[in-house]
N, C-alpha and C positions, 0 to 999 in steps of 0.2 A: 333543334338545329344547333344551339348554343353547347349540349352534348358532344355532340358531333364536332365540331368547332375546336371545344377543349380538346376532345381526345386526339383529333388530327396533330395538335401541337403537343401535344404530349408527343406523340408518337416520331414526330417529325425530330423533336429535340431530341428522343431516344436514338433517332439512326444518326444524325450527327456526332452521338455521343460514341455511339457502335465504329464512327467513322474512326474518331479521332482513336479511339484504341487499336484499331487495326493498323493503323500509322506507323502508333507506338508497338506494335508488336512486332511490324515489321522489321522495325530499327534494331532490336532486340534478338529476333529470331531469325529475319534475312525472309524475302521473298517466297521462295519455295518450302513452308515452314506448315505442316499441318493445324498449327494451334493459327496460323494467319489463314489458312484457307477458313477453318473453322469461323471464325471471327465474320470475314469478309461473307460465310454462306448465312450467317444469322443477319448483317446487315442486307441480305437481300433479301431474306425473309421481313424484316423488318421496312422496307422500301416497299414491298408490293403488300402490308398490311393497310401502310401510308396512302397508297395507290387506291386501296377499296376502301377505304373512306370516303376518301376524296370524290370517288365515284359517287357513292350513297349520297355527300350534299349534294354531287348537282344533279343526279337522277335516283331519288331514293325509291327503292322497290316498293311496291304496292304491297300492303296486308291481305290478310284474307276477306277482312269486308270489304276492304274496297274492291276485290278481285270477286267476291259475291257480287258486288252492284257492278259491275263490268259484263259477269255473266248473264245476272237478270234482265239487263239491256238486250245483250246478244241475244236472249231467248225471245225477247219479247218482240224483236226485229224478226227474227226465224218466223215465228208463228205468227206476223202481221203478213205472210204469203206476197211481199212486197216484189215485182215481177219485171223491175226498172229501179233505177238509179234515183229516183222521184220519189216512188213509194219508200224504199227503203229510206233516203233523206228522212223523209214524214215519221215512218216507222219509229226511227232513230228518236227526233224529237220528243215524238209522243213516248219514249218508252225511258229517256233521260228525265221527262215529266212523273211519271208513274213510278220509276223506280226510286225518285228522290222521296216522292209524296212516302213510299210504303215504309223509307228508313226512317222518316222525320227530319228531312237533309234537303239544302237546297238544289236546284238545281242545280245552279253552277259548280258544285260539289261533285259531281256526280258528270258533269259536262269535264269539269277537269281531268277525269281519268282521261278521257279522249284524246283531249286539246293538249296537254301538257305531259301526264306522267306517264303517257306511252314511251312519249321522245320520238313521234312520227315528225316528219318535216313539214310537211304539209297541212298538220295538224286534224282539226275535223276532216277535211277532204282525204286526206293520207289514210282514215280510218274509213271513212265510206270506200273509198277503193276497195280496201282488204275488205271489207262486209261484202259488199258485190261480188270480188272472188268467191269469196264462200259460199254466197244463194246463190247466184246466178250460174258459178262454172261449178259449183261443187267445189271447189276447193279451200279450204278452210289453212292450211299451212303456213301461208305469210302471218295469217292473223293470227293462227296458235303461237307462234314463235317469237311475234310480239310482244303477245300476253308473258309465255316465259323468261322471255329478257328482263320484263321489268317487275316480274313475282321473284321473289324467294324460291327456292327450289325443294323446298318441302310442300309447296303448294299446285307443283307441276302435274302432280296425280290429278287434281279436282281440273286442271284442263285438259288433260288427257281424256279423261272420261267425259267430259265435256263433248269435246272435239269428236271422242267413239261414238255418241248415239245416232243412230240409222234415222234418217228418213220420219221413217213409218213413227216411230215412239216418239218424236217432237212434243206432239197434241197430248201425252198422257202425262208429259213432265210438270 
């Protein structure tokens, strides 16, 4: 995070800096001046670099293990055949248990993906909802698009495929 921290202000003192020349160029060049649009398009480039930082401290994206042990969860609720809001609760538990045990990772570690670094409101119950959507009505969507908000998007593939398997092939995964 201290990374992150630095770089923000880096970045932050750069667009101030970007500010202050556009100023000066404008004084120099007069408003309607291509070398000042230019100026002014890199400090907005530079603003919305600031911007996704910014984002990344207070909701940094999940990695691939972590988004492994998010799936292993989800599979392991899938195939506990949970038929009510009750079992899959249980499911969930036991499967935040099991898949901390198989990383060498505590719980709470693993509870966190849920609780926190989805950025559901709700928190756990916010994620049993989407889980119920998905067994119970078959719809998986809210929870796919979760999961992608808060991955990388080089990791979208592996929920995509995820989210594709039928029914039937659950039991052989």
């Amino acid at each position: 995070m201290e990374n992150k921290i630095a770089l923000y202000e880096r970045i932050s003192q750069f667009y101030w800096e970007i500010n202050s020349i556009e100023k000066q160029a404008q004084q120099i060049y007069g408003e309607d001046d291509e070398t000042v649009d230019a100026i002014g398009f890199a400090a907005v480039y530079v603003m919305n670099a600031m911007h996704q930082v910014e984002e990344t401290m207070q909701n940094p994206k999940i990695g691939k293990q972590t988004l492994r042990q998010a799936l292993d969860v989800l599979l392991a609720i899938k195939l506990s055949s949970g038929r009510n809001r009750i079992e899959i609760e249980n499911a969930y538990h036991h499967a935040v248990r099991n898949v901390a045990a198989s990383y060498g990772i505590t719980r709470n570690t693993v509870a966190d993906i849920f609780i926190r670094r989805l950025g559901l409101i709700d928190k756990t119950e916010g994620f049993i909802d989407l889980v119920e959507q998905w067994i119970m009505e078959g719809d998986g969507s809210k929870l796919k698009k979760t999961l992608k908000a808060y991955t990388d998007e080089r990791l979208h593939n592996e929920i995509d495929v995820f989210f594709s398997v039928k029914q039937q092939e659950w039991k052989i995964l």
